[in-house]
Structure formats: structure tokens, C-alpha cells
N, C-alpha and C positions, 0 to 999 in steps of 0.2 A: 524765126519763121519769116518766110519771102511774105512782101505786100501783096502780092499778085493771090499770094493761097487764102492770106486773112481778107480777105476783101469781100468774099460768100461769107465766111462767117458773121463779117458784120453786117452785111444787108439782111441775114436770116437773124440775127438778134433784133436789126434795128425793123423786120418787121411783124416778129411775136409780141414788141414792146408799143407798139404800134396803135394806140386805141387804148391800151390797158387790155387786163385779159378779159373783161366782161365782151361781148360780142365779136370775138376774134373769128369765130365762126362765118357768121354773115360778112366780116372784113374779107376776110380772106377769100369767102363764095363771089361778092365783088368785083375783088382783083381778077379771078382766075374766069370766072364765067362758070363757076361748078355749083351744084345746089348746095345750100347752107346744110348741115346735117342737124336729122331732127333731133329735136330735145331729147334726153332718155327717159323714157317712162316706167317705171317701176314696173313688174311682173307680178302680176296675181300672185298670193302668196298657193304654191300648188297644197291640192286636197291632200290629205292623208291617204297612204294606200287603205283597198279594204285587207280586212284581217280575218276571216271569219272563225270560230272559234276550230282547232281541230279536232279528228273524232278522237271520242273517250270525254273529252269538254263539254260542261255544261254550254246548252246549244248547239254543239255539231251531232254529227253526225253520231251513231253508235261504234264502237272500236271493236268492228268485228273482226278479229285473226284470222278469219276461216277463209284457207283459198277457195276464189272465182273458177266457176270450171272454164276453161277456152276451148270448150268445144263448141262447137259450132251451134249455133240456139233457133229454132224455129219462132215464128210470130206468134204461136200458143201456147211458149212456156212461158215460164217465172221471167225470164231473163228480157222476152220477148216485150211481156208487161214493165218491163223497169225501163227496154227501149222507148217504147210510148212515152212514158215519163219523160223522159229526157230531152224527145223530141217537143213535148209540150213545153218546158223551161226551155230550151230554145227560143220554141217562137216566142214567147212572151220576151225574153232578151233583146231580140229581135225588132220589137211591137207589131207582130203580127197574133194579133189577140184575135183575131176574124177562125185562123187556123189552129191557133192554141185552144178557143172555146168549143170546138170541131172534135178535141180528142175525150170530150167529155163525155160521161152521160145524160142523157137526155132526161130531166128535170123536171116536175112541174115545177118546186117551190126553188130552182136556183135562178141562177140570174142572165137575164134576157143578154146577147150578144154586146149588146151596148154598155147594158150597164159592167157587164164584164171589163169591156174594157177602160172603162169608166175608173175602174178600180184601182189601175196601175198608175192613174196622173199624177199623181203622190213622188213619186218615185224617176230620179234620174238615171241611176240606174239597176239594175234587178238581173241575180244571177242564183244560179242553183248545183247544189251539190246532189249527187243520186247516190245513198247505199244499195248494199246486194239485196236484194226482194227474196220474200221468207217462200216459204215453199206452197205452191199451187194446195189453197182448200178448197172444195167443194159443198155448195147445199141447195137445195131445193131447184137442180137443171143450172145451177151460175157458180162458177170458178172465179175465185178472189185472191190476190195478190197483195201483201202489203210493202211496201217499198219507203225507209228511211227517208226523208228530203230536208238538206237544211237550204235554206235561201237568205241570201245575203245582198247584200246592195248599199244605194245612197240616196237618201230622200233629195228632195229638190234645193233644201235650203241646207244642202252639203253634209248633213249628218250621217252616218253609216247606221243600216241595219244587218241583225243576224237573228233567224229562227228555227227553229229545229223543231221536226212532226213527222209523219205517218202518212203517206199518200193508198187507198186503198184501189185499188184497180178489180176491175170487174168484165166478166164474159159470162155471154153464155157457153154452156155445154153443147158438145154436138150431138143435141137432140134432133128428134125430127122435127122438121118442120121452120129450124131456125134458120135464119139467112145470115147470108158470109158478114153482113153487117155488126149484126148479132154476138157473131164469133169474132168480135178484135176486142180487143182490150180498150177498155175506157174510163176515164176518172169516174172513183164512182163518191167514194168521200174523203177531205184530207184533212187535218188534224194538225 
């Protein structure tokens, strides 16, 4: 080999060996005028994905077989009530618990706005699964919907939850006298 080609190579040995290898970093940021490169810091170890159980499993959902209709659903059917639904786990997902406690009904013994949202501090994150909604029944002038929900999520201190219940949805009937308020669907109790 020509002296002229080994002669990089030994400047670049003679200055990896230069200091030893402990701070070759900062040696080298020196020389050149470049930042030293930061130390490496290890990476949070990542959370487990959630898993929430599937339907048929204790905790999900019900393993209903029976096809959804895709026809087109009004705000007053079955379907219409399980949108409401959906649109409430939303916002809670969301944390907009001001509009989620909005799809409710109206309470004396539940709970004040606040404490509503009160409820969710627990929780970093909080998600929802919607089954198909049983079929529109009727009593006394109010039509009731009962709608599957399991809800899954992660507490604060990184744990996973998964729950499985009965959301019931409630309207009045187009009776006289009731207002279009009346007539949407609203949580009425869940389970």
C-alpha cells in the first residue's frame, strides 16, 4: 500500500485512540466545533396495547349473528337510539363530558354536570364499543331502547380496564303535547 493512502488511516486511528474511548464524544465536538451528542436515554418501556375482550367473551359485547339493516334509519328508531349512544362515548373519549352529560336524561337523583365529569379523572383513557339495540318497546306515552356497551380503557396508573352492560335509552312518544325535546333519545339508565 502507497504511504500517501495509509496516512488517513492513521490520523483516523490515531484519533479514535485519542483520549481513550470514554468522552471521544465531547473530543471530537471540540475539534470539529459540532455539538457533543446527547447521552442515550432509555425509552419508557411502551404500555401494552388494549385488548378488550371480543363479543361472545365474558365482558364483551353479545355475539349477535343477526345482520344490521343498511337502510337508512331515522333519529326515532332503534338504530337512531344506539347513534345517540355512540355519539355520547365519543364525547366522553373526547373529554367533553359538558356535551356527553347533555345526551342524558334529566335526573333528579344523578349526577350534577360536574360531578359527572368528575368521574372520568380516574381514567387516561376510556373507549366504547356499541352493540345492535333490541327492538323499540313501548309504555306508558315513553319508548325504550336497550343497546349492548362494553367500555374499555386505561386507568391513570397504566392499567387496562374492560366492562360489559346494557345502556337503556328512553323517548317520549309522539304524544300531544310533547316537545321535539321530548322526542330524542336520552340516557335513561345503564348497567
Amino acid at each position: 500500500m502507497k504511504l500517501s493512502a495509509m496516512l488517513p488511516l492513521a490520523l483516523l486511528a490515531a484519533a479514535c485512540s485519542e483520549g481513550g474511548t470514554e468522552g471521544n464524544g465531547a473530543m471530537t465536538a471540540e475539534r470539529t466545533g459540532a455539538p457533543a451528542p446527547a447521552p442515550a436515554v432509555s425509552a419508557p418501556a411502551a404500555e401494552e396495547p388494549l385488548d378488550p375482550p371480543d363479543p361472545g367473551e365474558a365482558g364483551g359485547l353479545p355475539n349477535d349473528r343477526t345482520p344490521g339493516s343498511e337502510a337508512p334509519f331515522t333519529p326515532e328508531s332503534a338504530q337512531g337510539a344506539a347513534n345517540v349512544l355512540q355519539n355520547y362515548y365519543a364525547l366522553i373519549e373526547q373529554g367533553d363530558y359538558e356535551q356527553a352529560w347533555a345526551l342524558r336524561s334529566p335526573s333528579a337523583d344523578g349526577p350534577s354536570p360536574e360531578e359527572f365529569a368528575a368521574s372520568f379523572d380516574e381514567y387516561a383513557e376510556y373507549h366504547a364499543q356499541i352493540g345492535a339495540p333490541s327492538d323499540i318497546e313501548g309504555a306508558a306515552g315513553s319508548l325504550y331502547v336497550e343497546v349492548p356497551v362494553q367500555t374499555y380503557g386505561r386507568m391513570k396508573d397504566g392499567k387496562p380496564f374492560s366492562s360489559a352492560g346494557t345502556v337503556t335509552l328512553r323517548r317520549s312518544n309522539n304524544i300531544p303535547g310533547s316537545t321535539p325535546e321530548q322526542r330524542r333519545w336520552r340516557i335513561y339508565t345503564s348497567g
